[in-house]
C-alpha positions as CSV (number, residue, x, y, z in Angstrom):
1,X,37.9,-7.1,-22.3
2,X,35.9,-5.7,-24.6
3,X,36.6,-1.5,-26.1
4,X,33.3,0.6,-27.0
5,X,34.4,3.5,-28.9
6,X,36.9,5.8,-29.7
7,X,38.0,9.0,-27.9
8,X,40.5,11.9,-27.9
9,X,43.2,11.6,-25.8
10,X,42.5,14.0,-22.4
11,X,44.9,15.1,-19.3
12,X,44.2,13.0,-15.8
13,X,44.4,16.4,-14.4
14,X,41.5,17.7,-16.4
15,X,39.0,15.0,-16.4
16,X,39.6,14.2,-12.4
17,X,38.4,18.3,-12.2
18,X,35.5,17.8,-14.3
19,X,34.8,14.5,-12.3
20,X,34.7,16.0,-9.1
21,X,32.5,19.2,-9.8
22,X,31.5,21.7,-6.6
23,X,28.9,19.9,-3.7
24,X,25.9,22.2,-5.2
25,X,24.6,23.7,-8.3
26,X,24.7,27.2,-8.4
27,X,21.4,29.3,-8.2
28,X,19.6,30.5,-11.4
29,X,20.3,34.1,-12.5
30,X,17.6,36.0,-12.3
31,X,16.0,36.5,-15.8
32,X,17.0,40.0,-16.9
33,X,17.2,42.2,-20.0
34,X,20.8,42.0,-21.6
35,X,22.2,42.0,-25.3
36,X,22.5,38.7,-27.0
37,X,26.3,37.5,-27.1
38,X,28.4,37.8,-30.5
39,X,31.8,37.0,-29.3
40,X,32.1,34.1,-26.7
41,X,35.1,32.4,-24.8
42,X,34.1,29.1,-23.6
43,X,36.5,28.1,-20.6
44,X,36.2,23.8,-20.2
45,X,35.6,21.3,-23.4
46,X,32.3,20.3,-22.4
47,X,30.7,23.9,-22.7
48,X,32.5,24.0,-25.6
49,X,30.6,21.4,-27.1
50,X,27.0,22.6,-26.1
51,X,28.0,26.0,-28.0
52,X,28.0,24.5,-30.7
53,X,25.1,21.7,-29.8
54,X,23.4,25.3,-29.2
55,X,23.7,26.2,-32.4
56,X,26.2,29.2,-31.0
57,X,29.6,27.9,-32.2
58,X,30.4,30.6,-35.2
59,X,30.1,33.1,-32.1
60,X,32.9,31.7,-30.3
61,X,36.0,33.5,-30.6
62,X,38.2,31.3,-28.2
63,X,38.5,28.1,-26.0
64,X,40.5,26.4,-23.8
65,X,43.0,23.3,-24.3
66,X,41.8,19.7,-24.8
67,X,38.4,21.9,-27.1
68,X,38.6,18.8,-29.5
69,X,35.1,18.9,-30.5
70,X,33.5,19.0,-32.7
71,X,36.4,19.4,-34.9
72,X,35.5,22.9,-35.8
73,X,36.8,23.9,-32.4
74,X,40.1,22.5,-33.0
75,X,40.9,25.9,-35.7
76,X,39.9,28.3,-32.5
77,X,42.6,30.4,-30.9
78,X,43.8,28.8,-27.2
79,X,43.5,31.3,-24.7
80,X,45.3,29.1,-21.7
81,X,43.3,25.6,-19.6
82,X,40.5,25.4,-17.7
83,X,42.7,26.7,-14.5
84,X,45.3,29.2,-16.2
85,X,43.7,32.2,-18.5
86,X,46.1,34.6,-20.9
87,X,44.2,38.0,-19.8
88,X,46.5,39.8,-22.2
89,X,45.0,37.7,-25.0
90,X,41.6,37.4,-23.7
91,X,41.3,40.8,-23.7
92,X,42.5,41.2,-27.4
93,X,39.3,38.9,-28.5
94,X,36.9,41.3,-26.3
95,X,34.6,38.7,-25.5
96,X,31.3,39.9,-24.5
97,X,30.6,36.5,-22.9
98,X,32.6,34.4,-21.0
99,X,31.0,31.2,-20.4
100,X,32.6,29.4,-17.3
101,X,33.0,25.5,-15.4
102,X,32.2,26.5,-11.9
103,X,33.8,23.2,-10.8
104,X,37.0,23.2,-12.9
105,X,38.0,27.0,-13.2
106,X,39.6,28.2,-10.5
107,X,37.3,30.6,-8.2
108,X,40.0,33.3,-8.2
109,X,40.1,32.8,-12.1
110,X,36.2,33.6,-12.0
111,X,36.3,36.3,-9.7
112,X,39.3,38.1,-11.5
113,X,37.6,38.1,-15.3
114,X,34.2,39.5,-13.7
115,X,36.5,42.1,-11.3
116,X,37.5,42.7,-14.9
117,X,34.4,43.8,-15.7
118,X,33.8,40.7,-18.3
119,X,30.3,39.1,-18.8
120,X,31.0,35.6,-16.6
121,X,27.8,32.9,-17.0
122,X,28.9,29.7,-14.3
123,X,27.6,26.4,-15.4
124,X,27.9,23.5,-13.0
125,X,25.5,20.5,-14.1
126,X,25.3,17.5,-11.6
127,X,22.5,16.0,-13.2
128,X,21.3,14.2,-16.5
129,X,18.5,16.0,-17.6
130,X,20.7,19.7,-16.3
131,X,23.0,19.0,-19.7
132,X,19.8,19.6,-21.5
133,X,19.0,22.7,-19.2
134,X,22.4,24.0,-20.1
135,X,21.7,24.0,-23.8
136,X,18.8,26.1,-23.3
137,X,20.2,28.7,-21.2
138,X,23.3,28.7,-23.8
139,X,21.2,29.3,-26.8
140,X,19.3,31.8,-24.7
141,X,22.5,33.8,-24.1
142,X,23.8,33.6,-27.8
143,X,20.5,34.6,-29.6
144,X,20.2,30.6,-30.9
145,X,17.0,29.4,-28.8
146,X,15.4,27.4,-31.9
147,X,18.7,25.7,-32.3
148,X,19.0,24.9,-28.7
149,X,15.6,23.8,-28.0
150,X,16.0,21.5,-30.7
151,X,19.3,19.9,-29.0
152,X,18.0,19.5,-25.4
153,X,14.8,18.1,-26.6
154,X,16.3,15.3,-28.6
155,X,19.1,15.0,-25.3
156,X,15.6,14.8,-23.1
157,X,14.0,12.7,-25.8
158,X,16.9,10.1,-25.8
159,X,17.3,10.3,-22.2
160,X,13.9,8.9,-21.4
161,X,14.3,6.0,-23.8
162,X,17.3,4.8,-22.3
163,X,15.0,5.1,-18.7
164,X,12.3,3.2,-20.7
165,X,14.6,0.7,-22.0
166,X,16.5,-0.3,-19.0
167,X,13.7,0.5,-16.4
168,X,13.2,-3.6,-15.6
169,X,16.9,-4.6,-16.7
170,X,18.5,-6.9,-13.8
171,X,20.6,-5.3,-11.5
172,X,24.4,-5.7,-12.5
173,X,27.4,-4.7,-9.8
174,X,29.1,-2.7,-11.1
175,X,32.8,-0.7,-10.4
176,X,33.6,2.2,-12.3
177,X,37.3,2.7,-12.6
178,X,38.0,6.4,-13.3
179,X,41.8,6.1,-12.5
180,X,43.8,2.8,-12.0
181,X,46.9,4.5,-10.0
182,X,45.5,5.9,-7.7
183,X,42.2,4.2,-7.3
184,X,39.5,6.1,-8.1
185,X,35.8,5.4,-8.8
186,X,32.4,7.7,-8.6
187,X,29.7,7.5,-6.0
188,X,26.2,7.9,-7.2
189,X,25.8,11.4,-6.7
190,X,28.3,12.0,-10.1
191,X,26.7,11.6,-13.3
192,X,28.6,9.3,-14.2
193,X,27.1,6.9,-11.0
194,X,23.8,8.0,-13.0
195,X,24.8,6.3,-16.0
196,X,25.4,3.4,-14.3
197,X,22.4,3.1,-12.8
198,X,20.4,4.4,-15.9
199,X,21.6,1.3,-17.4
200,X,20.6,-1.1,-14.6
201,X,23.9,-1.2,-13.3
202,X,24.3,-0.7,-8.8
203,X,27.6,1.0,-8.5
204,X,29.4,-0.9,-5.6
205,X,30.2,2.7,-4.6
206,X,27.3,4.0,-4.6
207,X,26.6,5.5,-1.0
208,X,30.0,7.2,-0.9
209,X,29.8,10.7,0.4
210,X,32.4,12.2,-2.1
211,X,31.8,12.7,-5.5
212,X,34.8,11.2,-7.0
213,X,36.4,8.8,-4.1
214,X,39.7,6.8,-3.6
215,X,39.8,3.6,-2.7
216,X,41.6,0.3,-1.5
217,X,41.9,-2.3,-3.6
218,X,40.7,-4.5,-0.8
219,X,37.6,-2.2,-0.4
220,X,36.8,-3.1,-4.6
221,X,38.1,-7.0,-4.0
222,X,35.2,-7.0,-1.0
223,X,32.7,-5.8,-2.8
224,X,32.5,-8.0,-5.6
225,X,31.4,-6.5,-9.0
226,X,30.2,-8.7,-11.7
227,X,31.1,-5.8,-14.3
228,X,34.2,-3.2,-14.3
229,X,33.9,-0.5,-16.9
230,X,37.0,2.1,-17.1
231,X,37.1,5.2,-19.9
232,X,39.9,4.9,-22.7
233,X,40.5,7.6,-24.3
234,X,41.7,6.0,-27.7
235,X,40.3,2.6,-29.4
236,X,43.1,0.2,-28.2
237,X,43.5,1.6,-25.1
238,X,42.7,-1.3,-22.5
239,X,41.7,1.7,-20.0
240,X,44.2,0.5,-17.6
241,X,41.8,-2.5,-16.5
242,X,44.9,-5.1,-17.2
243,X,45.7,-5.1,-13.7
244,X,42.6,-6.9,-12.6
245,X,43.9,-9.8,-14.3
246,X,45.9,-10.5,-10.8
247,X,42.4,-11.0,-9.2
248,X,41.0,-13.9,-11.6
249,X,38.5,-14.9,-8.2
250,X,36.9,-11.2,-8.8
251,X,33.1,-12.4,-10.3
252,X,34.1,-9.4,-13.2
253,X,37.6,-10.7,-13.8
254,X,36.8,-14.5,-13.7
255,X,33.5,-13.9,-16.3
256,X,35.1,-11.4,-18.4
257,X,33.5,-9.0,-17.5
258,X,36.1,-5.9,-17.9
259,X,34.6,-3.1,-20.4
260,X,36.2,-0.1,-21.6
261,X,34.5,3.3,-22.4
262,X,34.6,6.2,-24.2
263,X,36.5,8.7,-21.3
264,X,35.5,12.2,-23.3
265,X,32.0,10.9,-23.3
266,X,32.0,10.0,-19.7
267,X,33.8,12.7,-18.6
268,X,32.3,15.6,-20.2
269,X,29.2,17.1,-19.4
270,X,27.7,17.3,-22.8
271,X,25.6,15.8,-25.5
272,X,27.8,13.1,-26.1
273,X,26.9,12.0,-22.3
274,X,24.0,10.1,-23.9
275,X,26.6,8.3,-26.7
276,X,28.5,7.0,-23.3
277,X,25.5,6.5,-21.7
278,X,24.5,3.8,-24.4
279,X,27.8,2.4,-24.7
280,X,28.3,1.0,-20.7
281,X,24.5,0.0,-21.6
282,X,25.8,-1.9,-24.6
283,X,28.3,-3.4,-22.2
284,X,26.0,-4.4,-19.1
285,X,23.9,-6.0,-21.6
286,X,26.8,-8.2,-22.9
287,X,27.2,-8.8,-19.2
288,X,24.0,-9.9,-18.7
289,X,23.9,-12.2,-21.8
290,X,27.4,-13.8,-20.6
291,X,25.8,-14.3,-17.1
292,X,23.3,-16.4,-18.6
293,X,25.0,-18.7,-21.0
């Protein structure tokens, strides 16, 4: 097995709600006059992050648990998860935006702040190039266009290499482990079945009508992956791939073929998509090289 990277560690509970997002994006606001944001409470990791990819992060006054990047956001107050809020200290920051993960916070959580008369922006992106979109629309909100432009054009901008770069690469099976106990995997719908196939990878799972499937360790055994890549959340961490080793007829398992991950780049919507994006690249071209000797 071989470990790309090295990430914070993240709750199961957390990345399985990111991982399984809402069945469609929601609409665009229509464009209207209203005062740039000063004080902002981001309410997931990931939009976390594009703050301050945005160039917005000095104007965030609070974030949620497991906000562990960039390490500036670490020093923010905690004002509850991505499903529980404190509205007693929320309302103590008097956030004039609330930026919000319409997959992972709670509907009724949603519905409550803007009952509450708070300033609630949804983001929900379920495609590569909508992380870039997202920048723009955050630096719009907090006054930091310039700043944002310049991130989601060097996202777009490293996006299209990688679709330049592995445009002709042979096809590689691939199964994406996102949990081990259960078993759990994406279909190609999730961004992360995007990465895969970005990279020249064909997710075995691919035509899967749920985002974020279980499945039977007979239904992975029968479909025969040459590659299985898994997220670890810290270097070391084998990513919970040991287990394979019971399966040494499995094409991945009897070449070697078991890669690891970085799971907060995987995971989380943001501009490090692209660093995980390049790192199961990394690993299908090892695959690839191995296939031939």
């Amino acid at each position: 097995m071989i470990v790309l990277g090295r990430v914070a560690r993240c709750g199961l509970l957390l990345l399985l709600a990111l991982l399984c997002g809402a069945c469609e994006k929601p609409a665009a606001a229509a464009p209207e006059a209203v005062a740039t944001a000063q004080r902002i409470v981001s309410l997931a990791p990931h939009l976390t992050e594009m703050t301050y990819a945005a160039g917005a992060g000095s104007q965030l006054v609070a974030v949620v648990e497991f906000s562990d990047y960039p390490a500036a956001a670490r020093q923010l107050p905690r004002i509850g998860d991505s499903f529980r809020i404190d509205y007693e200290r929320l309302a103590g920051l008097q956030p004039d935006l609330i930026l919000a993960w319409q997959s992972g916070n709670p509907a009724a959580v949603i519905t409550r702040l803007q009952e509450l008369g708070y300033r609630v922006e949804a983001f929900m992106p379920r495609q590569l190039d909508d992380v870039a979109d997202d920048l723009q629309r955050i630096g719009d909100l907090a006054g930091t266009t310039a700043q944002a432009s310049e991130s989601a054009a060097d996202f777009r901008r490293r996006l299209q290499l990688l679709r330049e770069r592995y445009r002709d690469a042979r096809p590689v099976r691939v199964f994406y482990q996102v949990s081990a106990q259960p078993l759990i995997t994406v279909s190609d719908e999730h961004f992360i079945g995007q990465v895969v196939r970005l990279c020249g990878g064909q997710n075995v799972f691919a035509d899967f009508p749920q985002l974020v499937p279980v499945v039977s360790l007979e239904a992975v055994l029968d479909r025969e992956p040459e590659v299985i890549l898994a997220g670890a959340s810290a270097a070391g961490d084998d990513a919970g791939l040991g287990h394979w080793a019971r399966w040494p007829s499995l094409p991945a398992v009897r070449q070697d073929q078991l890669y690891a991950v970085p799971a907060d780049f995987m995971s989380r919507a943001g501009p490090r998509l692209l660093a995980g994006a390049e790192a199961v690249c990394r690993a299908l071209d090892v695959a690839r090289v191995k296939d031939q000797g």
